[in-house]
N, C-alpha and C positions, 0 to 999 in steps of 0.2 A: 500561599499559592501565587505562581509571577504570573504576570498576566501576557498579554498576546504578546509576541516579538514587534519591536518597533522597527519598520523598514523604512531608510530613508525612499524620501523620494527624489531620483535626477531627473533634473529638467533637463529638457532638450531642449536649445535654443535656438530661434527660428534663423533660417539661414539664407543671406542673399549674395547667391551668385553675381558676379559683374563682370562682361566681356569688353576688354580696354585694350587701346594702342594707345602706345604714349606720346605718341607722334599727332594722335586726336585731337586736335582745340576742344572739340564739343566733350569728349571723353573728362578734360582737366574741367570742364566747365560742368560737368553734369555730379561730377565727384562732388561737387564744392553745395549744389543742390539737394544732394542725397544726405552730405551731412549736414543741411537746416533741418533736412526732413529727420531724421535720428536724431537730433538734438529736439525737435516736438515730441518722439513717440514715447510715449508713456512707458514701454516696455524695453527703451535702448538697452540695458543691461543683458538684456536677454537676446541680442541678435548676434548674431555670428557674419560676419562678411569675408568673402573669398574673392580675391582677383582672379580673370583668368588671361591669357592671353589671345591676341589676337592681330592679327599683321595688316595692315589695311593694304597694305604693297610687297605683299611678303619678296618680290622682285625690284624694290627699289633699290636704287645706286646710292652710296653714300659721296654728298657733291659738293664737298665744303669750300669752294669755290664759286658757287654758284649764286644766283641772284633769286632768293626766294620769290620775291612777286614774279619774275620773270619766268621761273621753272612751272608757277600757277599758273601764268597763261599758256604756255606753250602744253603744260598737259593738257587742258582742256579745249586749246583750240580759241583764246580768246585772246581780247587785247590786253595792253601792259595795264592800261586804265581801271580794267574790268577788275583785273587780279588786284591792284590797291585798293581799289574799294570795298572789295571781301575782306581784305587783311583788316584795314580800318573796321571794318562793321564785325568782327571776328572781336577784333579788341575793343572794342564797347561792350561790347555783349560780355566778357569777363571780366571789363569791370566790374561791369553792376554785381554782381558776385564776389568783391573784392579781389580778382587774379590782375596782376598787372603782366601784361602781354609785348613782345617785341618779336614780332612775327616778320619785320623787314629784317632783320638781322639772325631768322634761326638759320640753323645750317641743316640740309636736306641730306639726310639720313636713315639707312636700312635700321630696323629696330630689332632686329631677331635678337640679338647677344645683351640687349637692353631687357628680352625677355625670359630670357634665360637667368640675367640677374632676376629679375622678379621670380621664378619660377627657386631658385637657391634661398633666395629672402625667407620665400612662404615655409619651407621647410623650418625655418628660425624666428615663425610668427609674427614675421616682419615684410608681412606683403601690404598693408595700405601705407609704413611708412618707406617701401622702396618706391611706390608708384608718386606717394605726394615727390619723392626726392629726385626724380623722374622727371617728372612733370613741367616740376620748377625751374630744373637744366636747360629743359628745351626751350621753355615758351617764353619763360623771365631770366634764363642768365646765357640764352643762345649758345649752350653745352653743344658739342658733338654726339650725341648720345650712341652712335656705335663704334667711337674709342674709347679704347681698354681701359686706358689710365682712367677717363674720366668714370666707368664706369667703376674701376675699382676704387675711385677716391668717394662716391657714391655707395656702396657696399660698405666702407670702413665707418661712413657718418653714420650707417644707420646702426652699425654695431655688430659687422661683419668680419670675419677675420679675413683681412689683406691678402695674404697666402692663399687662403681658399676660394677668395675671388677670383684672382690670378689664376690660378689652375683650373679652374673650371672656365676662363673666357679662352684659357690656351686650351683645351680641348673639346668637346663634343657634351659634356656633363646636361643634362635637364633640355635637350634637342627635343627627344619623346615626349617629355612631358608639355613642350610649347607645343609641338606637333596633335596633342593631344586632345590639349586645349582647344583646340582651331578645330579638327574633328566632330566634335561635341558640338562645336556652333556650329557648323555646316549641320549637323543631323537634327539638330531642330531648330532649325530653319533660321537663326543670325548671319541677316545679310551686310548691318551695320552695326556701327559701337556711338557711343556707350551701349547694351544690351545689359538687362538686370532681370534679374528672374527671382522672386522671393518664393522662399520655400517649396520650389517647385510646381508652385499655384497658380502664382499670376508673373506676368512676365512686365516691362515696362521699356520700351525703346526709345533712344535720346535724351536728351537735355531737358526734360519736360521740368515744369515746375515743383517747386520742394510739397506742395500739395498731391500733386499727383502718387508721388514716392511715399507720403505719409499716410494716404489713402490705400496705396496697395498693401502696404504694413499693414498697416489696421487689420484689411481685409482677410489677410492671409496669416494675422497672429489669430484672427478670432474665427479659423478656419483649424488652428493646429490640432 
């Protein structure tokens, strides 16, 4: 006589959302925290991570002429002094995370089409390696990040085909889906990035420490 059917069991594994520009300092610096805290959680295997987008200037000018300390002070109304010392104190603060930063030298840049590669990546399960390769461009190798080429040399590293880069920065491809992405965070309530949300439970805003991150894991695996 057989005995009962054996049914496997799927696990579902716990899922953390992350709302990023990649134009963020804190965004590359919070990334680099979240994975100490996944390299602690006991259940890393089991988590699922999704980018999503998000435009901190969806109206910014691409100004690759321009003088980043200077375009910092002039947005906000402050001296050329004020704006160095944020950059400097910017780049401390990723060291200690090991990112090495050149923030006198990035070039001031719309990121929509930066997001749109991200948005094609994810399709090809390569969304945390198009944002690390992102990330890198901007803050450590002073990338244009809204020229084509550099994006399409970008999409080829991480193992994209060239061609369908290309054709999708040449037209309108994964617009809705950036757009969508932003929606999402406007409707519950992301007014800044990084924004993390694990499995829907608990939510965690900025650069907080890898503690804080390995704490809401915890929280919200031993909630699944």
């Amino acid at each position: 006589m057989m005995g009962p059917a054996q049914i496997p069991l799927t696990f579902v594994p716990m899922k953390v959302d992350i709302w990023s520009d990649v134009r963020c300092p804190f965004c590359y610096i919070g990334k680099r925290k979240f994975e100490a805290a996944l390299n602690q959680f006991a259940h890393k295997d089991k988590v699922e991570v999704e980018w999503h987008s998000f435009e901190l200037d969806p109206h910014a000018e691409t100004l690759p002429d321009a003088d980043p300390a200077q375009h910092l002070a002039n947005k906000y109304g402050r001296s050329l002094e004020w704006a160095t010392e944020m950059q400097e104190n910017v780049t401390k603060t990723a060291a200690e995370v090991g990112l090495t930063f050149h923030l006198e030298k990035s070039v001031i840049a719309n990121s929509f089409d930066a997001h749109r590669l991200i948005q094609l990546a994810k399709t090809e399960g390569l969304g945390d390696e198009v944002e690390e390769q992102l990330f890198l461009a901007y803050f450590t190798h002073s990338k244009n990040i809204s020229d084509h080429q550099t994006l399409i040399e970008i999409g080829v590293k991480i193992g994209l085909d060239r061609l369908t880069v290309q054709t999708m920065l040449n037209g309108t491809d994964f617009t809705d889906e950036v757009r969508y992405d932003e929606q999402t965070a406007q409707n519950i309530g992301v007014r800044g990035v990084p924004f993390f949300v694990f499995d829907q439970k608990l939510a965690v805003s900025g650069a907080q420490p890898p503690e804080s991150f390995l704490g809401a894991m915890e929280q919200a695996f031993g909630n699944t």
